[in-house]
C-alpha positions, 0 to 999 in steps of 0.5 A: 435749369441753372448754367452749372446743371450738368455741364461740370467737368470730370477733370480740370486742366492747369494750362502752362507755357514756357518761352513762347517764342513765334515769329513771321517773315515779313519784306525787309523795306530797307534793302528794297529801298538801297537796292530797288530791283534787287529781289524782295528780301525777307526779315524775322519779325518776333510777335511773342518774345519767350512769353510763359504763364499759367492760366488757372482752371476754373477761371476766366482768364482775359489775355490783353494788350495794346494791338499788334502786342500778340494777344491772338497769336499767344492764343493761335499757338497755345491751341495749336491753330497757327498756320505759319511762321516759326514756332518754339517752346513748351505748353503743359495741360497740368503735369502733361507736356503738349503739342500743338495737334494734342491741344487741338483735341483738347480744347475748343476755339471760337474765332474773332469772326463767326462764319456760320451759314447765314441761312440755319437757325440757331437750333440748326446750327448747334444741331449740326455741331451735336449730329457731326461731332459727338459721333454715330454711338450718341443717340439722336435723342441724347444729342437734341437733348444736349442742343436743347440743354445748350440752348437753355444754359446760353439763353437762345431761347427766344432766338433758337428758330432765328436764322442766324443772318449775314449783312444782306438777311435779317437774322440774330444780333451779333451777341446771339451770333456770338452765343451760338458759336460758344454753344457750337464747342461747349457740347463737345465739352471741352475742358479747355476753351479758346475765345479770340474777342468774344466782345468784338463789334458788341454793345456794353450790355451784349459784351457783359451778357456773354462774359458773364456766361463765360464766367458760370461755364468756368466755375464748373472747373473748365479752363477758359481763355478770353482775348479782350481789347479794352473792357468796361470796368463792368466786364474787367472785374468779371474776370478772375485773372489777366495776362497783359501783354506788350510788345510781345512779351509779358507786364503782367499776370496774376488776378484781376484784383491785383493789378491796380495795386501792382501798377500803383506800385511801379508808379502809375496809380489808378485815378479814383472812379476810373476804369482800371483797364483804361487805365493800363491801356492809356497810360501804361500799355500804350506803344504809340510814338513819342514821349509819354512822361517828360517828366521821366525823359523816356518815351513809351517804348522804353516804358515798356521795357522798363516796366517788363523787367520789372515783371520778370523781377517780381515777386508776383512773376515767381508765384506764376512760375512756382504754379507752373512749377507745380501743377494741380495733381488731383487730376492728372488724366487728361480728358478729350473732347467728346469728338467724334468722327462720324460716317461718311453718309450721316455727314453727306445726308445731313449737308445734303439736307442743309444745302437743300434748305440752304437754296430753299430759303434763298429762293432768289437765287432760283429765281434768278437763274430761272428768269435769266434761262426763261429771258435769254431763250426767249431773246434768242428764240425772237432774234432766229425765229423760223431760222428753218425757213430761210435760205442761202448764206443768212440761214447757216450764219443764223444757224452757226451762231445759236449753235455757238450761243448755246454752248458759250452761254452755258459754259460762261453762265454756269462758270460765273455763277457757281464761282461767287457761290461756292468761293462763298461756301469755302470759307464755311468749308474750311472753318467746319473742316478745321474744327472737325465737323465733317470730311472733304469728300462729305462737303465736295460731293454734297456741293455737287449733288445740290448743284446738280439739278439746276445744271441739267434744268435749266440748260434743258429749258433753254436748248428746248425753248431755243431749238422749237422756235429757232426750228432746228431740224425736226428730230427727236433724236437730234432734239435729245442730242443737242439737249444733251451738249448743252447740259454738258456744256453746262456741267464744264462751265460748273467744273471750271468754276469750282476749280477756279474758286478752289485755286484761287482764295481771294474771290476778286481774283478768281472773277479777274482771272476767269475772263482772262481765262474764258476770252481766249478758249471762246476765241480758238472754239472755231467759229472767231478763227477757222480751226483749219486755219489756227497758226502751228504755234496756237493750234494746241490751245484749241484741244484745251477748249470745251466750247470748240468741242461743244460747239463742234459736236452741235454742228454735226448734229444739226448738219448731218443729213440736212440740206442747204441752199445758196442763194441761186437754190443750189442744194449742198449737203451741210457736212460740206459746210462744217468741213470747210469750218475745219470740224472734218477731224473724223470724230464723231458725235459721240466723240465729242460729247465723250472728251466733255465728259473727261473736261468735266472729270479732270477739272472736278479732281483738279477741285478736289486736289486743290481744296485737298492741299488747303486741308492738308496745310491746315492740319500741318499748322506750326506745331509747338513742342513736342513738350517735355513733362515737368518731370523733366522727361520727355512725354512718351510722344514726343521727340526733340523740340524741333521750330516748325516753318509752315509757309502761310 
């Protein structure tokens, strides 16, 4: 199958910007230096300085420049994926006037960094992009045509049943990773495409591999923009046209061909046999400090002035704002992408499904949690064996604590270990989430139904291995009931981890503060401090603690009814010893099992609210325009330009 096939596009689509302009706020050093305990003050820092151009369709476009010169943010704002700052100007596809939320339809994107669930093959990957984007109305015998077809026009052929891999799991090589994402947002063949770097961390060859295809999929009469650091020659002359950037603001666009003769004519001729992009880089884009020509008595900062004024000046600079003055007018519909929404169960199936494998082909996970139940339970089992046999103050101590270990264990183990993971899966989350795979509820409630299994098996394991061989009171019902506690316990150490690991967006941070946090609600849970005895001004902290109620409830049960002896042999009914605990507050059991389930209920919606925010700031990402059409009308959706400031 050739790489054109049938990936042609209907329509093409001329991309033009006009005075571009993004700024961030950034702390203003100098006044904390004049004035060091004056509260930090804030500065503007301009990334693009009123930067326009044209990127041509059916061509392959790289966008270069020094770092910091602004090439990824030129690339964030034209495709309307910027999530803060000031923002302002206009963006045309052809003779249409854009905004930001109009381009994201448009066009697809593929970041610097992949982040593609290490566990799926390739196939599974771009299936996934097939089952969730294309919609319910595509067959599925029509979508694994389409990943197949995919497959074949980016040569994964032989790497399309190949886990994709992280740092830890041996998967694809990082061009292959690449392809694979290329391939995620060319099925919803879009006439626009974004790539921020797709020769990052890439070998020569790998890098000419991917930028060649690049170059196949832009002669079917797509519009694809590249960001590029410095290529080879090999790789540089692949490119049809080039944007240079420096400090902001525009040196150079126009065709690749053209750029030694353009530069040569401001006086910085490309030596012989030598790579015309390390050239710019080195001797023309270069912003580093100091003097670059003695010879001209200016130092690289004023190089670069001089050397964009030029541009503005010249007769190549009037050419790109004649093309932006005069789209293509063959075509002037505008086409989406072919993507789709689909239901909410074919979503929650399909990640269900992926979670499934996902634990499946990461079966030391399980192994761990298992060999960590299996080995604590029996610790505790040998350390209070035949706890029942024994009498006097030694038997209701070893009583209290393997009551108390079994709630705190499950609410510290489970917090811990569904933090690492799910702060891991956010960050799958919010790419998908952002590039329109799935909905929130699909991803939040899948989580939850794939974790819920090994947080009623294992605290299970443990409360049954635990109770027979401490010898608890010998009764099913209270057998049941403790089992029970200990699963709730379990499911609010889970909520709190999610709930910490969807506040917070660092996972260091998250890991710092949950001990800060778990610490003092063990302490006030009443077996550290009497609850009847707690000072006024913390007794309020004790209500906020599951493990006082978990633990509360596993002390009546197991006291109710039995009989304790002190060490003369007098019998004491064992609801005298939990009064004098400080657990005589009248509530029953049930009661207490009851306010778990409102812990597990309130923290989940918590998690929930706190991803929501993160998906509602995403999708008010700074937008640009509303852009006005070169007719010199306003586009029937717009309404005045307005500079959007989203805090990041």
């Amino acid at each position: 199958m050739s790489r054109q096939g049938s990936s042609a596009v209907a329509s093409s689509h001329q991309v033009a910007f006009d005075d571009i302009r993004f700024s961030i706020n950034v702390p203003d050093t100098s006044v904390k230096k004049a004035h060091p305990f004056a509260s930090q003050a804030q500065k503007e820092k301009v990334i693009l300085n009123n930067v326009s151009g044209v990127f041509r369709a059916g061509h392959l476009t790289a966008v270069m420049g020094a770092s910091g010169a602004g090439k990824t943010s030129l690339l964030n704002v034209l495709a309307g994926q910027t999530d803060g700052g000031h923002t302002s100007g206009s963006i045309f596809a052809n003779s249409s006037g854009m905004t930001g939320e109009q381009m994201r339809k448009q066009c697809g994107f593929v970041f610097q960094e992949d982040v593609i669930l290490p566990t799926m093959t390739t196939r599974e990957a771009i299936a996934m992009s097939a089952t969730l984007r294309l919609g319910d109305s595509v067959s599925q015998q029509e979508k694994e045509r389409r990943v197949e077809e995919m497959i074949d026009l980016l040569n994964l052929r032989k790497a399309a049943d190949t886990m994709i891999g992280s740092p830890t799991l041996k998967g694809v090589s990082g061009g292959e990773k690449k392809r694979v994402a290329i391939a995620q947002e060319m099925l919803i063949e879009p006439a626009i495409l974004f790539l921020d770097e797709p020769t990052s961390g890439l070998d020569s060859f790998t890098a000419y591999s991917v930028i060649s295809i690049l170059k196949d999929l832009a002669a079917t009469g797509r519009t694809i923009i590249a960001t590029i650091h410095q290529p080879s020659s090999e790789v540089f002359y692949l490119f049809d046209d080039v944007l240079f950037l420096a400090e902001g603001e525009v040196m150079y666009q126009g065709p690749t061909s053209k750029v030694v003769e353009y530069f040569d004519g401001r006086g910085y001729p490309c030596p012989e046999h030598f790579n015309p992009a390390d050239h710019v880089f080195m001797s023309v884009l270069n912003n580093q400090e100091g003097t670059f020509d003695k010879g001209k008595g200016e130092s690289n900062l004023e190089r670069i002035k001089r050397l964009v004024s030029y541009w503005r000046e010249s007769p190549e600079a009037k050419l790109i704002a004649h093309a932006r003055a005069n789209p293509p007018q063959a075509a002037t519909e505008l086409l989406s992408c072919k993507r789709e929404k689909t239901k909410f169960m074919t979503q929650f199936c399909f990640l269900l499904g992926r979670e499934t494998k996902n634990a499946k082909r990461n079966p030391l996970i399980l192994r761990a949690k298992l060999g960590q139940t299996l080995i604590l339970s029996l610790i505790i089992g040998l350390l209070y064996l035949n706890t029942k046999d024994k009498t006097g103050f030694a038997a209701n101590q070893n009583r209290t604590g393997v009551l108390f270990f079994l709630v705190i264990n499950q609410v510290m183990s489970s917090t811990m270990s569904i933090l690492s993971i799910f702060a891991q899966d956010k960050m799958v989350f919010a790419r998908e989430h952002g590039a329109g795979y799935y909905s929130l509820s699909a991803f939040f409630f899948s989580k939850i139904g794939v974790e819920l299994p090994s947080q009623i098996v294992f605290p299970f394991t443990a409360a049954t291995i635990i109770y027979w061989m401490v010898g608890l009171q010998a009764s099913v019902s209270k057998y049941l009931i403790l089992c029970v506690i200990c699963i709730l316990a379990s499911l609010t150490g889970f909520s709190l981890g999610i709930s910490l690991a969807s506040f917070f967006s660092s996972l260091p941070v998250a890991l710092a503060v949950t001990p800060v946090l778990l610490l003092p609600l063990m302490l006030f849970s009443g077996l550290f401090v009497n609850s009847a005895a707690i000072p006024a001004y913390f007794d309020w902290i004790k209500y906020l603690s599951p493990m006082k109620w978990g633990f509360e409830g596993l002390m009546k049960n197991e006291y109710e009814g039995l009989i304790i002896y002190d060490e003369q042999g007098v019998p004491t009914p064992g609801s005298v010893y939990v009064t004098q605990l400080g657990f005589d507050d009248g509530l029953d059991i049930w009661m207490t099992a009851l306010i778990q389930i409102l812990f597990v209920v309130v923290l989940i919606c918590l998690s929930y609210l706190a991803l929501y925010s993160i998906v509602n700031k995403n999708q008010r990402k700074s937008d640009i325009g509303p852009a006005h059409s070169k007719t010199g009308h306003v586009t029937p959706d717009a309404q005045e330009m307005v500079v959007v400031d989203v805090r990041g």
